[in-house]
PDB file of N, CA, C and O in Angstrom:
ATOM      1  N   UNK A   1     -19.039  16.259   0.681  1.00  0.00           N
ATOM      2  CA  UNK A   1     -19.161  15.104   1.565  1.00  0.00           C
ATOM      3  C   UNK A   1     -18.575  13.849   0.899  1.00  0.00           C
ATOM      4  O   UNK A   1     -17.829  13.238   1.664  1.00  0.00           O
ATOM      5  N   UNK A   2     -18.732  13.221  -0.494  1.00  0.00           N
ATOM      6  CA  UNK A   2     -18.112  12.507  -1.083  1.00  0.00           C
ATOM      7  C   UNK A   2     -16.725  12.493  -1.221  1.00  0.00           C
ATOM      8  O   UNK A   2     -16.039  11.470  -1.225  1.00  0.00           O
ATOM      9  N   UNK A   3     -16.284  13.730  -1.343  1.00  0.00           N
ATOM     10  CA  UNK A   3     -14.525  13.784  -1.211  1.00  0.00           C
ATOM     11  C   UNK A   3     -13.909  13.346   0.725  1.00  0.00           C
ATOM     12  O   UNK A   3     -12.715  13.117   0.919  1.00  0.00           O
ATOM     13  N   UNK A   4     -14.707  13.315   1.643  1.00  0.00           N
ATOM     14  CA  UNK A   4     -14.374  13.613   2.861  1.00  0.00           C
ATOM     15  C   UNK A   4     -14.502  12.005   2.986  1.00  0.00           C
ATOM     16  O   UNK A   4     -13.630  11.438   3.644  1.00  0.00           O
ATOM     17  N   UNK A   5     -15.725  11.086   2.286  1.00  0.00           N
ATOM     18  CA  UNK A   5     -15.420   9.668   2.700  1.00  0.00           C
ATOM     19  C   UNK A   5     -14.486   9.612   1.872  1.00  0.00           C
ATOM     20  O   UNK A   5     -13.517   9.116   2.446  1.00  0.00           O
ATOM     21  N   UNK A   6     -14.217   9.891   0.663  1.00  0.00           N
ATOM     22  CA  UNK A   6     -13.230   9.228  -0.221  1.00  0.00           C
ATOM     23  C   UNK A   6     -11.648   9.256   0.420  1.00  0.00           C
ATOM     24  O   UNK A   6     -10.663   8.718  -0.085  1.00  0.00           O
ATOM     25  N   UNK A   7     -11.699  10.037   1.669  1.00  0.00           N
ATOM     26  CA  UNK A   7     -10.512  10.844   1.992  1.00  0.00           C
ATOM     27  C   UNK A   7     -10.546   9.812   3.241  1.00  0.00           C
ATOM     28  O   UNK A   7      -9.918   8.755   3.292  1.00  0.00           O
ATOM     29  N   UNK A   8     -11.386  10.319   4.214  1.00  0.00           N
ATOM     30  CA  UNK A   8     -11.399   8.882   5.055  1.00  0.00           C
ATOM     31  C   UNK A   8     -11.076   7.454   4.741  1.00  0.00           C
ATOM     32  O   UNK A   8     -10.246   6.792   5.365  1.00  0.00           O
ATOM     33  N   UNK A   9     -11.791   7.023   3.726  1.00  0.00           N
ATOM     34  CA  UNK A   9     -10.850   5.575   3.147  1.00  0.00           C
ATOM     35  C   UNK A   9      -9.936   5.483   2.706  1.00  0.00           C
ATOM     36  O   UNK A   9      -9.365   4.397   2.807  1.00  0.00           O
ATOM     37  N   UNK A  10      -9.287   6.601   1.960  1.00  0.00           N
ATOM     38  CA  UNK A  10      -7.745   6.629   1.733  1.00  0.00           C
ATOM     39  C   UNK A  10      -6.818   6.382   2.997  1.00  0.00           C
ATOM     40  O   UNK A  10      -6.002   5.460   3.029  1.00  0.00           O
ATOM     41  N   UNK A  11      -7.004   7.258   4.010  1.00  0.00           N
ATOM     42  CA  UNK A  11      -6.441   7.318   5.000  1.00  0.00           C
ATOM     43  C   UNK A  11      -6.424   6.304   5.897  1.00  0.00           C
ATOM     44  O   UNK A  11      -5.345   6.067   6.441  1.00  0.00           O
ATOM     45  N   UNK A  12      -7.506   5.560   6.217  1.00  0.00           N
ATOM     46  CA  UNK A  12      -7.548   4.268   6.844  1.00  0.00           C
ATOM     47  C   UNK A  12      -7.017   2.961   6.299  1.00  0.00           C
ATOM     48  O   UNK A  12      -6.328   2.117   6.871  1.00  0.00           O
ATOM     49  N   UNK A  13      -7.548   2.986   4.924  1.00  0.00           N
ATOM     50  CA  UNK A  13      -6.503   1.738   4.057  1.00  0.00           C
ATOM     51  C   UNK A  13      -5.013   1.788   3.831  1.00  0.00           C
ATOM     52  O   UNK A  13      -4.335   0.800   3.550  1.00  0.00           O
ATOM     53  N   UNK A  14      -4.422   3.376   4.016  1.00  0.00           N
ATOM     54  CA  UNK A  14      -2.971   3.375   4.188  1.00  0.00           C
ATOM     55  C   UNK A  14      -2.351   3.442   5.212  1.00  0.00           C
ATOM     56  O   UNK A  14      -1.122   3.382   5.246  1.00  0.00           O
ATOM     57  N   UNK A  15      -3.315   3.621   6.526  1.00  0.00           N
ATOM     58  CA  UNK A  15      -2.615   3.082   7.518  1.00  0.00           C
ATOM     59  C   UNK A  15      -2.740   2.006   7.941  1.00  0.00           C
ATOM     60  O   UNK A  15      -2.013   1.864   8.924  1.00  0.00           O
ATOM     61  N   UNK A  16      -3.443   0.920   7.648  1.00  0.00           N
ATOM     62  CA  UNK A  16      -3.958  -0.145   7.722  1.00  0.00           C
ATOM     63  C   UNK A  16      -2.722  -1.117   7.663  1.00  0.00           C
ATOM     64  O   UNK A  16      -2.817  -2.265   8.095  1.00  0.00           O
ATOM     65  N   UNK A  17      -1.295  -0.511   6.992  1.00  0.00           N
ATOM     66  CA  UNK A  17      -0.728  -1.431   6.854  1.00  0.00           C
ATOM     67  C   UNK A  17       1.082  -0.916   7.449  1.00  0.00           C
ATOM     68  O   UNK A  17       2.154  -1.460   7.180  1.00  0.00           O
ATOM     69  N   UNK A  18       0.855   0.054   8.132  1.00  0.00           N
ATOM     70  CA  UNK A  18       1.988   0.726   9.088  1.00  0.00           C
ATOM     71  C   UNK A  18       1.885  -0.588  10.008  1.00  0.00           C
ATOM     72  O   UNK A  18       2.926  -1.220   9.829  1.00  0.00           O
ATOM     73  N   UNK A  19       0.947  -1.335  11.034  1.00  0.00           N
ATOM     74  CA  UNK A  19       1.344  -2.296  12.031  1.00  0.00           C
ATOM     75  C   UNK A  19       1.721  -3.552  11.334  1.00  0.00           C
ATOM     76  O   UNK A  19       2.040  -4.418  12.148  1.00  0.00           O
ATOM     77  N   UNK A  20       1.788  -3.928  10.124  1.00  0.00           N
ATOM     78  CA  UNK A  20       2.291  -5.102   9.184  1.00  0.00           C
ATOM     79  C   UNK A  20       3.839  -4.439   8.567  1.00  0.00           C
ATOM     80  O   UNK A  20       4.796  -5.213   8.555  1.00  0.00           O
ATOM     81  N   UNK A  21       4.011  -3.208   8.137  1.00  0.00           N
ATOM     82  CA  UNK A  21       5.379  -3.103   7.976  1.00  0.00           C
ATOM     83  C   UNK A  21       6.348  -3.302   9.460  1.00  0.00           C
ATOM     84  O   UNK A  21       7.206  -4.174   9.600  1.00  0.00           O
ATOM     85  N   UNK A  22       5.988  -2.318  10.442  1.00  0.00           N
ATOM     86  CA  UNK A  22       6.236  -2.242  11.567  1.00  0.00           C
ATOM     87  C   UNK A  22       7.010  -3.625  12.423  1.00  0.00           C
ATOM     88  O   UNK A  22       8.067  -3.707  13.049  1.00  0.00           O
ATOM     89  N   UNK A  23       5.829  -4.705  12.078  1.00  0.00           N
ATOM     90  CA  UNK A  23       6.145  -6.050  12.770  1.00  0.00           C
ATOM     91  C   UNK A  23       6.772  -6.824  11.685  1.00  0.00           C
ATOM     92  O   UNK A  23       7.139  -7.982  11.888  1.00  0.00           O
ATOM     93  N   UNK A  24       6.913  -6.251  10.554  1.00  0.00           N
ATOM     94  CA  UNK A  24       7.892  -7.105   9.426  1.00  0.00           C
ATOM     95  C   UNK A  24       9.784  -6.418   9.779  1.00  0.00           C
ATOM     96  O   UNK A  24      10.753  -7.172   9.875  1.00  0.00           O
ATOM     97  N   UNK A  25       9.824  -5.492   9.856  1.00  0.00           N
ATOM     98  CA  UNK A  25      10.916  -4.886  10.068  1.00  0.00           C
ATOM     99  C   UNK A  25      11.382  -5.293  11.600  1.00  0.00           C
ATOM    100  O   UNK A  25      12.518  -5.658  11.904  1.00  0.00           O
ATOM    101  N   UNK A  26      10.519  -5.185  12.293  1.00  0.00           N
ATOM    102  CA  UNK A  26      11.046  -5.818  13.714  1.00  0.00           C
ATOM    103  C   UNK A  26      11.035  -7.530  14.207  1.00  0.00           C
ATOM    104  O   UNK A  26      11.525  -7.899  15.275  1.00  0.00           O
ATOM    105  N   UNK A  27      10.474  -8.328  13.353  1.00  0.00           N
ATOM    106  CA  UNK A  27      10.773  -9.602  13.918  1.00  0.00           C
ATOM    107  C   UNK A  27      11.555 -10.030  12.484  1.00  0.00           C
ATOM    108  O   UNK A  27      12.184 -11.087  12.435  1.00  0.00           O
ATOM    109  N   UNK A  28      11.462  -9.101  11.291  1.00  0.00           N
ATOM    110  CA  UNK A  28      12.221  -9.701   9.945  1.00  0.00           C
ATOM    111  C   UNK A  28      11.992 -11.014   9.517  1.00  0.00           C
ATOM    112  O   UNK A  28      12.672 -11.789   8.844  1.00  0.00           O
ATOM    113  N   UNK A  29      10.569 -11.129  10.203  1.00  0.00           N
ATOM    114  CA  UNK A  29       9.935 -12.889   9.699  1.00  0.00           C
ATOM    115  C   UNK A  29       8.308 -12.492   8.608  1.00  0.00           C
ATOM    116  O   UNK A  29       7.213 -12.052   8.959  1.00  0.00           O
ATOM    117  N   UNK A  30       8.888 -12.935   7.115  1.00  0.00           N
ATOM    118  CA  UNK A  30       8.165 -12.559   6.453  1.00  0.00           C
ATOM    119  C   UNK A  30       7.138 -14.186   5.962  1.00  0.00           C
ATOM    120  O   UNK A  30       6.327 -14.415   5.065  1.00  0.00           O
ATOM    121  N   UNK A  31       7.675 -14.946   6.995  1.00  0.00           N
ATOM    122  CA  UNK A  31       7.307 -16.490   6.220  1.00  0.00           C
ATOM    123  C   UNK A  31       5.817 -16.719   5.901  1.00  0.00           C
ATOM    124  O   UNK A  31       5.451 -17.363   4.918  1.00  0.00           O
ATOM    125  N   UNK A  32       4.982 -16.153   6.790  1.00  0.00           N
ATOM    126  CA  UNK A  32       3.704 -16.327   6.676  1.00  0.00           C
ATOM    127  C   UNK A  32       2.931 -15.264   5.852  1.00  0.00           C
ATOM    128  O   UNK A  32       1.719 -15.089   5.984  1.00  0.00           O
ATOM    129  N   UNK A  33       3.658 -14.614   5.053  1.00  0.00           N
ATOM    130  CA  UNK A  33       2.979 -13.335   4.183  1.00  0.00           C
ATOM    131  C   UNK A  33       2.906 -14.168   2.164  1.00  0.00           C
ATOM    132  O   UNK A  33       3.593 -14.735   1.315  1.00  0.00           O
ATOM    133  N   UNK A  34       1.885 -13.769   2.375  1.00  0.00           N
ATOM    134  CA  UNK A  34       1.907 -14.504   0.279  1.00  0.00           C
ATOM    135  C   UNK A  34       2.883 -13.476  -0.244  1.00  0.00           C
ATOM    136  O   UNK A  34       2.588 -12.349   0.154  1.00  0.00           O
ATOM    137  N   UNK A  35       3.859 -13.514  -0.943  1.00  0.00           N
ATOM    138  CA  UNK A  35       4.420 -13.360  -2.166  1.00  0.00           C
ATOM    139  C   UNK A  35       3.870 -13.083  -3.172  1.00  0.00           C
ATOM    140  O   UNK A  35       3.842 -11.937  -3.618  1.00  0.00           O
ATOM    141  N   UNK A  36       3.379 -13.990  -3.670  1.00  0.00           N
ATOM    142  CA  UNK A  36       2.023 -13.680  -5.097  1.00  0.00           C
ATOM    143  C   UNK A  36       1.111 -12.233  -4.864  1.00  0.00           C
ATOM    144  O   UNK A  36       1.087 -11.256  -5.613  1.00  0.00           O
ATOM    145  N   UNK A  37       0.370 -12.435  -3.569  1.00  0.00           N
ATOM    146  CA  UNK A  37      -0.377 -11.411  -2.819  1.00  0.00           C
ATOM    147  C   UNK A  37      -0.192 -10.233  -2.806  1.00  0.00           C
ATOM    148  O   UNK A  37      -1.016  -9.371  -3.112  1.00  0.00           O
ATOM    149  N   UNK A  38       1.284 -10.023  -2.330  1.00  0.00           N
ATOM    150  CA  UNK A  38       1.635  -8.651  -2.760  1.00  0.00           C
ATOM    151  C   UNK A  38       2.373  -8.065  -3.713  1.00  0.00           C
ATOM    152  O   UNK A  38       2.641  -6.868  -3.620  1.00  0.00           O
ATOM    153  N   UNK A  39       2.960  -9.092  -5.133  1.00  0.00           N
ATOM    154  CA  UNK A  39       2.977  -8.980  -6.366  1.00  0.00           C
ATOM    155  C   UNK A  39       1.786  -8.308  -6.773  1.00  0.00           C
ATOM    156  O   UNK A  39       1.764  -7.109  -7.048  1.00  0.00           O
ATOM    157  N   UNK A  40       0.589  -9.222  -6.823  1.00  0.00           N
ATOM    158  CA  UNK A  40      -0.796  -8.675  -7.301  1.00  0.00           C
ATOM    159  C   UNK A  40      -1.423  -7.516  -6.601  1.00  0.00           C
ATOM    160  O   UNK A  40      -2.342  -6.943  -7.186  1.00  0.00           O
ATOM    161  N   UNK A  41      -1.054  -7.104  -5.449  1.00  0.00           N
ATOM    162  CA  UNK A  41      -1.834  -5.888  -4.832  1.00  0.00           C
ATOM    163  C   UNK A  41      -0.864  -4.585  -5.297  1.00  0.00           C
ATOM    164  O   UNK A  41      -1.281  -3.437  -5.455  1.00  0.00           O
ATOM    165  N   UNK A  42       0.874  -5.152  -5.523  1.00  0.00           N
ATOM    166  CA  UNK A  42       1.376  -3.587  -5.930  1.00  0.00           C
ATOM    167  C   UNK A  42       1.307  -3.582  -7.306  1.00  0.00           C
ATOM    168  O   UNK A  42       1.689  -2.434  -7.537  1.00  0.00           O
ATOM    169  N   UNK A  43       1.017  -4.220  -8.670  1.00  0.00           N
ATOM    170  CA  UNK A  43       0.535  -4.137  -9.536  1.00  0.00           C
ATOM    171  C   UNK A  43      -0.547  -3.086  -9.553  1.00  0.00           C
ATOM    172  O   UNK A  43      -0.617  -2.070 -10.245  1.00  0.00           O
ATOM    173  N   UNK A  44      -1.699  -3.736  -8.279  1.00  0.00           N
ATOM    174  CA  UNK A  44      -2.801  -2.897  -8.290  1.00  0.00           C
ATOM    175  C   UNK A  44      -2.965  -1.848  -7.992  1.00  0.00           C
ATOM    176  O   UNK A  44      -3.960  -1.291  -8.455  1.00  0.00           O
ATOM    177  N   UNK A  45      -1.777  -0.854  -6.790  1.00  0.00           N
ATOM    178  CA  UNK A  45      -1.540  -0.189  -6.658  1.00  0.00           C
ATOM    179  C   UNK A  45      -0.493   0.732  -7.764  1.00  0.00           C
ATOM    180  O   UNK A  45      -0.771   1.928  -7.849  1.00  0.00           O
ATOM    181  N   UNK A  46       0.115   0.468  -8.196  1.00  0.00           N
ATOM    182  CA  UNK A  46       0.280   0.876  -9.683  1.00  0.00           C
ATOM    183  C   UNK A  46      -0.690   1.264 -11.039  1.00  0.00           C
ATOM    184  O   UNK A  46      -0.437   2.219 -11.772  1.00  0.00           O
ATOM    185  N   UNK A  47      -1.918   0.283 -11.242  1.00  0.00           N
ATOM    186  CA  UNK A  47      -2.538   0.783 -11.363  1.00  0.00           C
ATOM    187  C   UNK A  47      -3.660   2.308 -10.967  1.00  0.00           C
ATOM    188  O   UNK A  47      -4.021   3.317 -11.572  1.00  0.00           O
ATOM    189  N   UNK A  48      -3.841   1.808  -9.849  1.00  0.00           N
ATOM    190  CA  UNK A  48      -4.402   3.265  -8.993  1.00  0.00           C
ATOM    191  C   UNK A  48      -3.733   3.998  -9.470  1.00  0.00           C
ATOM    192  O   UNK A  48      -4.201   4.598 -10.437  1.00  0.00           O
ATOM    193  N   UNK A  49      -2.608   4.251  -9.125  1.00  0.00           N
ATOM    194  CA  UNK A  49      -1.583   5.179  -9.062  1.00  0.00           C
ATOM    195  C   UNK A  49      -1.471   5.934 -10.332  1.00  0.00           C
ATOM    196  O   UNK A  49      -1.223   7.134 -10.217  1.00  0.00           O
ATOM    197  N   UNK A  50      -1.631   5.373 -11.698  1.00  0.00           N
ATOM    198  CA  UNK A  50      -1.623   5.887 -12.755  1.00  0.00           C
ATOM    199  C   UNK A  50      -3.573   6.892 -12.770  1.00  0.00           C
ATOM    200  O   UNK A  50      -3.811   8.097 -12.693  1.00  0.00           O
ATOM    201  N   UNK A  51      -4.527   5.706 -12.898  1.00  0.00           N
ATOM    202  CA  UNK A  51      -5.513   6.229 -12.823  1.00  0.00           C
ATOM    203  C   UNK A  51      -5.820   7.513 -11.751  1.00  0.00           C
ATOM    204  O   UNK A  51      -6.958   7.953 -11.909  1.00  0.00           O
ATOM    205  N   UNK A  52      -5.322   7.953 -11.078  1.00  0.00           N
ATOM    206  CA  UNK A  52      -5.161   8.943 -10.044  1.00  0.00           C
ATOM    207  C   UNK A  52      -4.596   9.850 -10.861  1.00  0.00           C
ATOM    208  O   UNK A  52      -5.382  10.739 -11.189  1.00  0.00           O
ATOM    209  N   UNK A  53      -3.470   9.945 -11.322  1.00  0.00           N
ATOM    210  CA  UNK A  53      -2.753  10.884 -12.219  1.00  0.00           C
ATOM    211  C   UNK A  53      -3.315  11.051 -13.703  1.00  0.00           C
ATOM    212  O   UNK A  53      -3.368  12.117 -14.317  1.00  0.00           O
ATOM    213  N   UNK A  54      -3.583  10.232 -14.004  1.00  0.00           N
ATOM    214  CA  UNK A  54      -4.527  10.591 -15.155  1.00  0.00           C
ATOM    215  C   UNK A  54      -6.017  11.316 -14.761  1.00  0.00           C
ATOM    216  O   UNK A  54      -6.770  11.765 -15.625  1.00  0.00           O
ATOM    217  N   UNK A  55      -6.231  11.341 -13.679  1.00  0.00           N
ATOM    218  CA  UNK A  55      -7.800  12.069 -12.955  1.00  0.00           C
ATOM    219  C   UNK A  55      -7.498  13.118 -12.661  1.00  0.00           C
ATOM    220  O   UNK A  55      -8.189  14.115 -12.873  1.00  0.00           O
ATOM    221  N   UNK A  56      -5.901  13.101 -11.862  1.00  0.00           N
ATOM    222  CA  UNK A  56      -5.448  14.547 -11.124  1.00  0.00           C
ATOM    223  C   UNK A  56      -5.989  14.450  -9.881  1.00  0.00           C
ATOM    224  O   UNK A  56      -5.900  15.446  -9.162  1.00  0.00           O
ATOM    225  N   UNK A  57      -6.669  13.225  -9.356  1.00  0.00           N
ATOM    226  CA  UNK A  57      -7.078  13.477  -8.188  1.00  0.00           C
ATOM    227  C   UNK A  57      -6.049  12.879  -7.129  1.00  0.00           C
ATOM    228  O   UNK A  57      -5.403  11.833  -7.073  1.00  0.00           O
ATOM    229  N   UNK A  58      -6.179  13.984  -6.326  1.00  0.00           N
ATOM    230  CA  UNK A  58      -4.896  14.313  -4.957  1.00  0.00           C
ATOM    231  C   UNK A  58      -5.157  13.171  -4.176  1.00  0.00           C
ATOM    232  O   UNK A  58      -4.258  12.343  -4.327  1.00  0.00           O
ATOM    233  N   UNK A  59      -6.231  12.725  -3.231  1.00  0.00           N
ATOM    234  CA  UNK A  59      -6.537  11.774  -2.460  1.00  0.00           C
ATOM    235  C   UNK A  59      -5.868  10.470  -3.165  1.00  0.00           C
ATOM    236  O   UNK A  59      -4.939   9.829  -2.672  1.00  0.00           O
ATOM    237  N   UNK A  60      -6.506  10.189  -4.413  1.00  0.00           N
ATOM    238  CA  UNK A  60      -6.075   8.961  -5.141  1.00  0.00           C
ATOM    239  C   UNK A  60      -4.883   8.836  -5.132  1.00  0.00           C
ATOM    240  O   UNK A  60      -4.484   7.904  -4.434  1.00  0.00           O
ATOM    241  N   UNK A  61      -3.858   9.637  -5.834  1.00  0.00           N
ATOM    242  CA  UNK A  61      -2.618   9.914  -6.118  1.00  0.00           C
ATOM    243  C   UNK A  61      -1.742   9.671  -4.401  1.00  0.00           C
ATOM    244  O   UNK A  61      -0.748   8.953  -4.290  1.00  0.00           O
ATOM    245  N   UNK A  62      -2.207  10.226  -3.536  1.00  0.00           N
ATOM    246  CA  UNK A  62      -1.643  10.242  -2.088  1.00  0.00           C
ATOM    247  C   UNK A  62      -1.465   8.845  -1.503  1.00  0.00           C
ATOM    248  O   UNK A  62      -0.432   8.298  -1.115  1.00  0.00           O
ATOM    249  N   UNK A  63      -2.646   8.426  -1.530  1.00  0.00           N
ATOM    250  CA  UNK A  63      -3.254   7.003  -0.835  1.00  0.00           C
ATOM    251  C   UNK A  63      -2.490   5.911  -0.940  1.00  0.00           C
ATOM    252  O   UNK A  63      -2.025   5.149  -0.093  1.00  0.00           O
ATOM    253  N   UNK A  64      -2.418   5.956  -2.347  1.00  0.00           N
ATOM    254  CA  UNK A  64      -1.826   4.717  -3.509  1.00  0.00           C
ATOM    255  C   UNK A  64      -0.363   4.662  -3.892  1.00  0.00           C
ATOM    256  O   UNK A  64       0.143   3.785  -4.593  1.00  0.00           O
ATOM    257  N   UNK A  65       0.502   6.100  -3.142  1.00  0.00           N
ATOM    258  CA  UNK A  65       1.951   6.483  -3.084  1.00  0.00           C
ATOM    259  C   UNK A  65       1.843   5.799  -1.993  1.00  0.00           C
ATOM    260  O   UNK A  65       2.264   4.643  -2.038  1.00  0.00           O
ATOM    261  N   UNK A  66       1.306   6.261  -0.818  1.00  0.00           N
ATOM    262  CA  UNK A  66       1.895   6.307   0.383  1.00  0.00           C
ATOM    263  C   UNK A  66       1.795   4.423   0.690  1.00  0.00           C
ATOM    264  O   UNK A  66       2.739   3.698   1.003  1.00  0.00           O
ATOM    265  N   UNK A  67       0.613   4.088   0.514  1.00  0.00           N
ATOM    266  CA  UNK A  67       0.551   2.692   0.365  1.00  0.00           C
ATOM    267  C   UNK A  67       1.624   1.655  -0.473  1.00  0.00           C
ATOM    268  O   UNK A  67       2.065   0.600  -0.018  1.00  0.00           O
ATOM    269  N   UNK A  68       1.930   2.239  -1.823  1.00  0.00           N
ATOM    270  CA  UNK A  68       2.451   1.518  -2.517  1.00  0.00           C
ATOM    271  C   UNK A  68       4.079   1.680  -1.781  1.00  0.00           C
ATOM    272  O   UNK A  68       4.696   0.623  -1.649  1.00  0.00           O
ATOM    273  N   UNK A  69       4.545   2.563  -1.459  1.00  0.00           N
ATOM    274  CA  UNK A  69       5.911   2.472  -0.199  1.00  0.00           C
ATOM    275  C   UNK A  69       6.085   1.445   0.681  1.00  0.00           C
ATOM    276  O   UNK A  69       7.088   0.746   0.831  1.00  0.00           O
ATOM    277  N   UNK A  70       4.477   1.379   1.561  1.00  0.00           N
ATOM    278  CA  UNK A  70       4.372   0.749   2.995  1.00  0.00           C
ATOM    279  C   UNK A  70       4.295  -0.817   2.220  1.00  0.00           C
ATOM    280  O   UNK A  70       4.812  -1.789   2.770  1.00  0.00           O
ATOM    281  N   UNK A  71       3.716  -0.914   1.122  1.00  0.00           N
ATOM    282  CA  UNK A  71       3.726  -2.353   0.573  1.00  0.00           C
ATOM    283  C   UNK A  71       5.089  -3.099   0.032  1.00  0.00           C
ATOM    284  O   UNK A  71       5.480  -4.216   0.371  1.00  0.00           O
ATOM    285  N   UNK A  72       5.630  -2.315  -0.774  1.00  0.00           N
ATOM    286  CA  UNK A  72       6.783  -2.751  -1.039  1.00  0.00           C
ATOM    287  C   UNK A  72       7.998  -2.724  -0.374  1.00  0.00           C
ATOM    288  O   UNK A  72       8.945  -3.144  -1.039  1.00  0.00           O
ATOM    289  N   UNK A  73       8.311  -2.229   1.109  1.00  0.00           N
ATOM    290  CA  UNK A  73       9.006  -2.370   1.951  1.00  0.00           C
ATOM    291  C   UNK A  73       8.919  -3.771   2.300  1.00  0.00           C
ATOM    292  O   UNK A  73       9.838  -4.584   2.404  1.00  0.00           O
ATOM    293  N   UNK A  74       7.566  -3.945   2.481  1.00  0.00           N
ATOM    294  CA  UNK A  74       6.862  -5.595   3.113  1.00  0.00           C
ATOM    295  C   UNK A  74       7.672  -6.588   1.879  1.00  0.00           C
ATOM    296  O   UNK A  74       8.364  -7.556   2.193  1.00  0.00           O
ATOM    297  N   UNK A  75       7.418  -6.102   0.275  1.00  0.00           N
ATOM    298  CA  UNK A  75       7.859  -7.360  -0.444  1.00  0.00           C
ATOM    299  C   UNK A  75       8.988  -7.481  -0.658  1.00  0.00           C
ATOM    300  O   UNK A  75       9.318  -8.537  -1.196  1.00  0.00           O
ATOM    301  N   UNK A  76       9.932  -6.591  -0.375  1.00  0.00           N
ATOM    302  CA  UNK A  76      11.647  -6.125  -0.597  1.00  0.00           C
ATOM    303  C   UNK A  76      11.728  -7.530   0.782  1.00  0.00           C
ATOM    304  O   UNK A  76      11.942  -8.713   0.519  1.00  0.00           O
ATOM    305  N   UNK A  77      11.503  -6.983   2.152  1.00  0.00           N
ATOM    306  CA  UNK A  77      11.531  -7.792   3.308  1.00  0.00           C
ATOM    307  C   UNK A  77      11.100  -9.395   2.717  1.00  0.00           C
ATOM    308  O   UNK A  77      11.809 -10.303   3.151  1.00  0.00           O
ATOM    309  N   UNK A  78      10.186  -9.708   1.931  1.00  0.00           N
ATOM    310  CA  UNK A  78       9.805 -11.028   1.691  1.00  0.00           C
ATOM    311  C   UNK A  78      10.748 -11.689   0.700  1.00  0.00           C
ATOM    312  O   UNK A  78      11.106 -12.866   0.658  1.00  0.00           O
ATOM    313  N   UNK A  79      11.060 -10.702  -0.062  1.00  0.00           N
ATOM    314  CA  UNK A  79      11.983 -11.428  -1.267  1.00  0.00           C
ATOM    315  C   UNK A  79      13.525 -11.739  -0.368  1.00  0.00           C
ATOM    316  O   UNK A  79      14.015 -12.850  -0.572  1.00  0.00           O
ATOM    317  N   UNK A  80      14.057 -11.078   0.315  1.00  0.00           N
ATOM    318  CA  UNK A  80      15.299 -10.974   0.567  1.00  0.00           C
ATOM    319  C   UNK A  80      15.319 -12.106   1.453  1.00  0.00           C
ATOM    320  O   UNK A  80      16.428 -12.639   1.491  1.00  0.00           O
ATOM    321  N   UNK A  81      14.306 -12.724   2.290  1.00  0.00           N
ATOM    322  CA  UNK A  81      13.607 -13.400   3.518  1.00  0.00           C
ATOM    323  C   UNK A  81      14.065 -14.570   2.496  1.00  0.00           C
ATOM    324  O   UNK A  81      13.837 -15.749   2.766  1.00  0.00           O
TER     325      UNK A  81
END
């Protein structure tokens, strides 16, 4: 049961941010998004990302890929913006 929420919050926090890439790629207006913000969150997701692989755990490792993609599309879009 603990792996099934842990799995549920993976899954909801990485899609959480498909309708923010989505509307970044289609209006290509990144003006109102922090910079800093998502410096410091893909750091943090980098972190995860290691701690996941150092655990071996799949959920972790998944979550924190698939997220750390959907995030840095957003900051590629902000920097170039």
């Amino acid at each position: 049961m603990i792996d099934v929420i842990g799995v549920i919050g993976a899954v909801l926090t990485t899609i959480a941010f498909i309708p923010q890439v989505i509307k970044v790629i289609k209006t290509k207006n990144t003006r109102d998004i922090s910079l800093l913000m998502y410096i410091i969150f893909i750091i943090g997701l980098v972190c995860w990302e290691i701690y996941g692989l150092l655990k071996s755990d799949f959920p972790i490792i998944l979550a924190n890929l698939v997220t750390l993609f959907l995030a840095t599309i957003i900051l590629i879009k902000k920097v170039k913006s």
